[in-house]
PyMOL CGO cylinders between C-alpha atoms (Angstrom):
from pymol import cmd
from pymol.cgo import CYLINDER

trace = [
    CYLINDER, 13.06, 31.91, -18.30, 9.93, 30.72, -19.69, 0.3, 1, 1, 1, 1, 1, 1,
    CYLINDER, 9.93, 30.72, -19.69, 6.25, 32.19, -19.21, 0.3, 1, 1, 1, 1, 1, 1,
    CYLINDER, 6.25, 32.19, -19.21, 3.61, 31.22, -20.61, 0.3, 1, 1, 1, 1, 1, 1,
    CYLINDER, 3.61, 31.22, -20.61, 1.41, 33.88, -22.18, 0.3, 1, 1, 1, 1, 1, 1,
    CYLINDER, 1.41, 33.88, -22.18, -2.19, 33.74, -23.60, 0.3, 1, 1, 1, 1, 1, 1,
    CYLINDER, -2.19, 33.74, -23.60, -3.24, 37.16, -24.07, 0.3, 1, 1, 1, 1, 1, 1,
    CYLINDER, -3.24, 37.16, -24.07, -6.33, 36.51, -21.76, 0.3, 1, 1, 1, 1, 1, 1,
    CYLINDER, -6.33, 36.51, -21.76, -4.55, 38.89, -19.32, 0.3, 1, 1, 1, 1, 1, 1,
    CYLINDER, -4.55, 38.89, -19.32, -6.45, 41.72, -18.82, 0.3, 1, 1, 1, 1, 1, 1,
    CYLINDER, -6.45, 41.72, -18.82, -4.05, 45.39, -19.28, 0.3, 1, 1, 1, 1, 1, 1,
    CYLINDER, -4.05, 45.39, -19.28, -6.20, 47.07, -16.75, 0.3, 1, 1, 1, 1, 1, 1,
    CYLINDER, -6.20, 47.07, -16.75, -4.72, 47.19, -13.60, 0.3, 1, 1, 1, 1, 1, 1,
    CYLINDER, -4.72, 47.19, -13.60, -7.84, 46.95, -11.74, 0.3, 1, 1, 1, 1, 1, 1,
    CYLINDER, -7.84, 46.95, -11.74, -8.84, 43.99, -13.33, 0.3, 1, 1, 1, 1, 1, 1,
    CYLINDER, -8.84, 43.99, -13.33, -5.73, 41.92, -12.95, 0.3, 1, 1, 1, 1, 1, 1,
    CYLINDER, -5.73, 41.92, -12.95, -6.29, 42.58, -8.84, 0.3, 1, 1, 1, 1, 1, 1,
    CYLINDER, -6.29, 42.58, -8.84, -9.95, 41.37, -8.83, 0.3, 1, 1, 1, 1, 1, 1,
    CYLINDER, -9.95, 41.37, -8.83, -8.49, 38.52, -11.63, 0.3, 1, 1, 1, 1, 1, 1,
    CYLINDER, -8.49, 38.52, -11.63, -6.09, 38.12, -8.34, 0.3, 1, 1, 1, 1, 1, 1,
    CYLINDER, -6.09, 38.12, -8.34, -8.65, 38.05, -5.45, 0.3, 1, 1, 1, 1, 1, 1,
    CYLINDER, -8.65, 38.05, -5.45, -10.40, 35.84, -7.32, 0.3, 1, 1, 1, 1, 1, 1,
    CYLINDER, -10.40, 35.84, -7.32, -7.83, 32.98, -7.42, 0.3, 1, 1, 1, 1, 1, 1,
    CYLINDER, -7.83, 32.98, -7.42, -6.54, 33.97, -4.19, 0.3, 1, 1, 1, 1, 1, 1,
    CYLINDER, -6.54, 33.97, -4.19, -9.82, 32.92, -2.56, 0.3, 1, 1, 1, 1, 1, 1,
    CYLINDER, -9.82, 32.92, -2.56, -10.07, 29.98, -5.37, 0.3, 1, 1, 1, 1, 1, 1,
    CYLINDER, -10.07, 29.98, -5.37, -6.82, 28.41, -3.78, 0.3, 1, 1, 1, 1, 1, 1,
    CYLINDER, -6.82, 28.41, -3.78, -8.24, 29.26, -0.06, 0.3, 1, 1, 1, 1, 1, 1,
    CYLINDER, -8.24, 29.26, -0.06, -11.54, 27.34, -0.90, 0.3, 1, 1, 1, 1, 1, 1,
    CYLINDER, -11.54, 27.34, -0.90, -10.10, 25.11, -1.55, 0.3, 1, 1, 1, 1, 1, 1,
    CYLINDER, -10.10, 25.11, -1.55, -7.46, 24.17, 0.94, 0.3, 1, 1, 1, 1, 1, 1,
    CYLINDER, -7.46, 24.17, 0.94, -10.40, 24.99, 3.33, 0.3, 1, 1, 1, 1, 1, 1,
    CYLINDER, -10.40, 24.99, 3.33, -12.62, 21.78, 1.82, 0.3, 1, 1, 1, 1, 1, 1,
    CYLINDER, -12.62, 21.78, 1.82, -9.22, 19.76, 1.89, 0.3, 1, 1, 1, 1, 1, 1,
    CYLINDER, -9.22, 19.76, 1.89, -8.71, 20.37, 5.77, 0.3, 1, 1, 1, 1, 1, 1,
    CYLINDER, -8.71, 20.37, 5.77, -12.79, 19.65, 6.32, 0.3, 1, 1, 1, 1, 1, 1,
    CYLINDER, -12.79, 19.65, 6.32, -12.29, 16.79, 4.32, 0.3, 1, 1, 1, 1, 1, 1,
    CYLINDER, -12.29, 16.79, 4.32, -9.19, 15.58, 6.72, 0.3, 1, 1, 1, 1, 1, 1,
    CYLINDER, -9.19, 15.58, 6.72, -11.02, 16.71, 9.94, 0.3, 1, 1, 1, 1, 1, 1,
    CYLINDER, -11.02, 16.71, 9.94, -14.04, 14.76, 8.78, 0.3, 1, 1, 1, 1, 1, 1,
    CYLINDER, -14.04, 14.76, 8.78, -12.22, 11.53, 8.28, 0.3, 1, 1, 1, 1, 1, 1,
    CYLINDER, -12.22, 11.53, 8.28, -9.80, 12.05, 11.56, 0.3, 1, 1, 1, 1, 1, 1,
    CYLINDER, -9.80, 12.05, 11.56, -13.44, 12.10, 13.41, 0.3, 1, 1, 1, 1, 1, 1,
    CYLINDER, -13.44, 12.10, 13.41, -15.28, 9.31, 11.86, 0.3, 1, 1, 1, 1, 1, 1,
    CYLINDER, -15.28, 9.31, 11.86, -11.65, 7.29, 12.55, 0.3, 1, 1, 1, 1, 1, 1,
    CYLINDER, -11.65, 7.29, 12.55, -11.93, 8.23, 16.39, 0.3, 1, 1, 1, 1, 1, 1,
    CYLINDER, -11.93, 8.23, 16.39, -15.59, 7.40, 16.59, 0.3, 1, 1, 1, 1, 1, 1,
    CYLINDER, -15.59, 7.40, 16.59, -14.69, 3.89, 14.97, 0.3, 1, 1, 1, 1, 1, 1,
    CYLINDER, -14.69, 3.89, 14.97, -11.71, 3.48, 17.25, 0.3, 1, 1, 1, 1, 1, 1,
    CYLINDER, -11.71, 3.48, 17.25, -14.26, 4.34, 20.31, 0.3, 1, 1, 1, 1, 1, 1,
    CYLINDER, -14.26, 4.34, 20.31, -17.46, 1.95, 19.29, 0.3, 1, 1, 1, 1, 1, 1,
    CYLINDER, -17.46, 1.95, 19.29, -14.91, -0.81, 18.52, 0.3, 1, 1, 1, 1, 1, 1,
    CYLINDER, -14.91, -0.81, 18.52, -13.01, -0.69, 21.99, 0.3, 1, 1, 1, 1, 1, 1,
    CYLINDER, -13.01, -0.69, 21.99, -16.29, -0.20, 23.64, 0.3, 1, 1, 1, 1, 1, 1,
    CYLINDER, -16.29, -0.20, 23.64, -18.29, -3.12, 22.22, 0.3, 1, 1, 1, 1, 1, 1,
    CYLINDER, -18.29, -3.12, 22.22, -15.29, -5.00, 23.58, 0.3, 1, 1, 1, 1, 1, 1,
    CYLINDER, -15.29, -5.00, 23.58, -13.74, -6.79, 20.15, 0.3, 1, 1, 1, 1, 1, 1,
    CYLINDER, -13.74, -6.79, 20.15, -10.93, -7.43, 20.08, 0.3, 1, 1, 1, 1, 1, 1,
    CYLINDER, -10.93, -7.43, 20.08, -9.15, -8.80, 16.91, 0.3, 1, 1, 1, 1, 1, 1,
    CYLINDER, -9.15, -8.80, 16.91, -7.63, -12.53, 16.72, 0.3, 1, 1, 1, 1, 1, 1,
    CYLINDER, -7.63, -12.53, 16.72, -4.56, -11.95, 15.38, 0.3, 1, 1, 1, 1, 1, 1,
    CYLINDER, -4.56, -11.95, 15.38, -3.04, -14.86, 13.05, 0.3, 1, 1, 1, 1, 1, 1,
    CYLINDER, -3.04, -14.86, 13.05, -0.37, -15.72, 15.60, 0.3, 1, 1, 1, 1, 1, 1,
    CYLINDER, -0.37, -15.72, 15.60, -2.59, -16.04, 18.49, 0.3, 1, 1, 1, 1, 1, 1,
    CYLINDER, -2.59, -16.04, 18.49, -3.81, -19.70, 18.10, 0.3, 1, 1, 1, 1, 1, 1,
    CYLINDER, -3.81, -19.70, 18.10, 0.07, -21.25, 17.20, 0.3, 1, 1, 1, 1, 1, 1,
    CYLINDER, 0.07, -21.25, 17.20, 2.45, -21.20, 19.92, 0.3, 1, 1, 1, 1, 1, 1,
    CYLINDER, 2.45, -21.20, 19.92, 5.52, -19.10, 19.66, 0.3, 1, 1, 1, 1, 1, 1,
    CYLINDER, 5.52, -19.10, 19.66, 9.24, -20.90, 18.19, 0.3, 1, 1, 1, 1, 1, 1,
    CYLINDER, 9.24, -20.90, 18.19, 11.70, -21.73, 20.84, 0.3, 1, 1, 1, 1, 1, 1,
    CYLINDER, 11.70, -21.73, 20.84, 15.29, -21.56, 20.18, 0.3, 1, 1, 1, 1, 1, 1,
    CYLINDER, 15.29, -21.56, 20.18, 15.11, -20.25, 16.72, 0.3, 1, 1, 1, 1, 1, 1,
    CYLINDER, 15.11, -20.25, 16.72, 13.12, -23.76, 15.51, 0.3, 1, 1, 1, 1, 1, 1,
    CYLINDER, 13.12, -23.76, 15.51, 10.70, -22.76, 12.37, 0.3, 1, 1, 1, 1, 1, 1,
    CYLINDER, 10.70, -22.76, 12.37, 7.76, -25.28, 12.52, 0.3, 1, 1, 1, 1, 1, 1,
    CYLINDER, 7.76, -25.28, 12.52, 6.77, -26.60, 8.65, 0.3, 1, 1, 1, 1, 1, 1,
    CYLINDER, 6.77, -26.60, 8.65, 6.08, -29.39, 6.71, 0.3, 1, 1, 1, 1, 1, 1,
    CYLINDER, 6.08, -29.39, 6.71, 8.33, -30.97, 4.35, 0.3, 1, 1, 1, 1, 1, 1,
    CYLINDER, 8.33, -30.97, 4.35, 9.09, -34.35, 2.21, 0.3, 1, 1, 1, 1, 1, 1,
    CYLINDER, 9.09, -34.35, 2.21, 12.05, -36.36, 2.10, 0.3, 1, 1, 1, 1, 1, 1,
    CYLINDER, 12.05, -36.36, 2.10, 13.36, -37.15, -1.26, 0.3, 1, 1, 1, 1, 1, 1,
    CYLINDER, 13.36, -37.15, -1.26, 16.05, -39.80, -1.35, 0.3, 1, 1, 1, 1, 1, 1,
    CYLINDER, 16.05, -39.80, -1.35, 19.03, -39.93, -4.40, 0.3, 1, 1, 1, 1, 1, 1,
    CYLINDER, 19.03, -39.93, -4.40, 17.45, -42.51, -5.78, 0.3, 1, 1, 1, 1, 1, 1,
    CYLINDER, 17.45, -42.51, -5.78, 13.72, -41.21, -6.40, 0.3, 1, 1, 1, 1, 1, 1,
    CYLINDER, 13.72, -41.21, -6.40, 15.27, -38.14, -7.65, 0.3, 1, 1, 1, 1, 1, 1,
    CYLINDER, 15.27, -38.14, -7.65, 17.21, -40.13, -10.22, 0.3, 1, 1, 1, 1, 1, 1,
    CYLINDER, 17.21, -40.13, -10.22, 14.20, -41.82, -11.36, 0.3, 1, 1, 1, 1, 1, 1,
    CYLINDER, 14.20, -41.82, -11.36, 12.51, -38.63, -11.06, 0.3, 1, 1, 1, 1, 1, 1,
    CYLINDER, 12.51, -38.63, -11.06, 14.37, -37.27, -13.71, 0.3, 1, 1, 1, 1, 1, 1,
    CYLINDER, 14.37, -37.27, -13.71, 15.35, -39.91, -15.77, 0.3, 1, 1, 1, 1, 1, 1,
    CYLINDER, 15.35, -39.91, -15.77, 11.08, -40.11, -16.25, 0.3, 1, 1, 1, 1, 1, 1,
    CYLINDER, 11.08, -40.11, -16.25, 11.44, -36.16, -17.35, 0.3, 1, 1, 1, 1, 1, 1,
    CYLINDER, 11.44, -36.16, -17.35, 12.09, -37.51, -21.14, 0.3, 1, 1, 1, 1, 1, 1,
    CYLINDER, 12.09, -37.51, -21.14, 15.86, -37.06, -20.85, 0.3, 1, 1, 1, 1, 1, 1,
    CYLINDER, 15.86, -37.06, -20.85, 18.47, -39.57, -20.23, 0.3, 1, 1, 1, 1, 1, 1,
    CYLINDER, 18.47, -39.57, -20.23, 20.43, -37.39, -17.96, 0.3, 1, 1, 1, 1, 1, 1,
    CYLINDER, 20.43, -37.39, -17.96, 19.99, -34.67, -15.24, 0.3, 1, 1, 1, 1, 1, 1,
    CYLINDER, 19.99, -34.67, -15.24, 21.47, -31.26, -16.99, 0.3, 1, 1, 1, 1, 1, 1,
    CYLINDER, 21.47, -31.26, -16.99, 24.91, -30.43, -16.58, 0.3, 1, 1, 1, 1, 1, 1,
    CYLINDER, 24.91, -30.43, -16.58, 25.49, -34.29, -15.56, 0.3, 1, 1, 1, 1, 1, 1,
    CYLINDER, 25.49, -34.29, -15.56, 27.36, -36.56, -17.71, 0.3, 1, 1, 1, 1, 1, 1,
    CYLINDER, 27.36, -36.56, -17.71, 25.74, -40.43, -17.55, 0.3, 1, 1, 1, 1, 1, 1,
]
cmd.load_cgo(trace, "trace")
């Protein structure tokens, strides 16, 4: 197994406890600003949630204007190309012939 050594650890035994307490409480610090941190922003999220439902807003959503599709129909917009516009189409490309068709 590997372990890293620097020889900044101290050989008294006394020292490597207070060494010890020291990042003990380190690590506790800061888990303790980490759950502020997350109590802070669950608060201000409630608060938000609160002044928006009681100022009455309520958000359009991007479905609400366009009716619903019936039957599985998908409403869009599209353009009808007929055979022979697609021909000229490509024969106006600059080649003779549509790829992988023989002329």
């Amino acid at each position: 197994m590997f372990v890293f050594q620097t020889g900044l650890r101290p050989r008294n035994p006394l020292l490597r406890l207070v060494g010890s307490l020291l990042g003990l409480l380190a690590v506790l610090g800061v888990l303790a600003l980490g759950m502020f941190a997350f109590a802070a922003f669950v608060i201000v999220g409630a608060v938000w949630l609160l002044i928006g439902s009681l100022r009455g807003k309520t958000r359009r959503s991007a479905t609400a204007g366009a009716p619903a599709a019936d039957n599985g129909i998908i409403d869009g917009e599209f353009t009808v190309v007929r055979e022979s516009e697609r021909r000229a189409m490509i024969g106006h490309s600059g080649s003779a012939a549509a790829p992988g068709r023989r002329g």
